[in-house]
N, C-alpha and C positions, 0 to 999 in steps of 0.2 A: 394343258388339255387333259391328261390324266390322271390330272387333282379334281376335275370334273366326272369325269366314269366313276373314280371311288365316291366323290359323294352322289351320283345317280346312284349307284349299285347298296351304298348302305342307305339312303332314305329308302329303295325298294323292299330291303332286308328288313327295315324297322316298321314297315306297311305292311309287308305280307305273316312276319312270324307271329303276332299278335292274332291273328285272324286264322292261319294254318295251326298251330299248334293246340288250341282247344277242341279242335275239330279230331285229330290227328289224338290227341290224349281223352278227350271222351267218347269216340269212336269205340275205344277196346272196353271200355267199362260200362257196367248194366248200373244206372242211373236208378233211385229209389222213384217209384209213380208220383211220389207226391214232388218231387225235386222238378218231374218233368212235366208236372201239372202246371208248376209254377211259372220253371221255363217258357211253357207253351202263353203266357198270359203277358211278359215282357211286350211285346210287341204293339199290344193293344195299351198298355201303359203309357208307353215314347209319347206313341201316336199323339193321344189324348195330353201328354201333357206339352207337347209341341204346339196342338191345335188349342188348349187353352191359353198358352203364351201367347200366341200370336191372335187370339178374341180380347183378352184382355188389358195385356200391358200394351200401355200409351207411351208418349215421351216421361211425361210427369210422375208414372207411376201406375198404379191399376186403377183400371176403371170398368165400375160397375153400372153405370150410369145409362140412361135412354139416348146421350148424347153418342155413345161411341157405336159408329155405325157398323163397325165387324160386330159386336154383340147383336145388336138389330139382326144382321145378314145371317150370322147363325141362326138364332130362332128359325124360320122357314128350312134352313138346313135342315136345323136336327127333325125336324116334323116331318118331311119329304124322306128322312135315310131312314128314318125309325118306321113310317108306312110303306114306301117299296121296297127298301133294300136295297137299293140301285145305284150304286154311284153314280154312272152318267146323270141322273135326275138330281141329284142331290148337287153337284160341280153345277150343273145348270143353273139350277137355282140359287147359290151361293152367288154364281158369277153376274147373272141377272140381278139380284138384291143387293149386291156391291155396288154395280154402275146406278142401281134407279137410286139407292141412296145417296151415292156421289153428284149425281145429277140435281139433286131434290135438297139437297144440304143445304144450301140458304135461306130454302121457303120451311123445311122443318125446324133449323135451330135457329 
């Protein structure tokens, strides 16, 4: 049972010090503006390249195609977050444009 604690206790160590000690060593240091310009832009990158994985790649490979219907479902996304702003409007719309496609998938392909 305390061959279990040790490895709770070191998978906790190997989770938390990756994450506390950047914070903790670039905390005391004045970062250059352009370093933290950069920094500040990461986040919108992930994003964006998570949400194009997951518009694009199919089982077979990438698809660029009228047939893949998350590429469909986006278009009306990105035009709904690009005129409000709004998440809740844009999740709506995704999630609406998911199911009418899903629904509609045999009579369009």
């Amino acid at each position: 049972m305390e061959k279990v604690y040790l490895i709770i206790l070191g998978m906790a160590l190997v989770t938390y010090l990756p994450r506390m000690l950047p914070l903790v060593v670039l905390n005391k240091i004045d970062l250059h503006p352009v370093v933290l310009s950069w920094l500040r832009l990461i986040p919108a990158a992930v994003l964006g390249a998570l949400t194009a994985q997951t518009i694009f790649l199919r089982q077979n490979g990438v698809s660029f195609s009228w047939r893949n219907i998350y590429f469909l479902a986006a278009i009306p996304c990105f035009l709904v977050a690009y005129k409000t702003k709004s998440l809740m409007w844009t999740i709506a719309v995704g999630l609406v444009s998911v199911v009418l496609l899903n629904q509609f998938k045999p009579v369009l392909f």
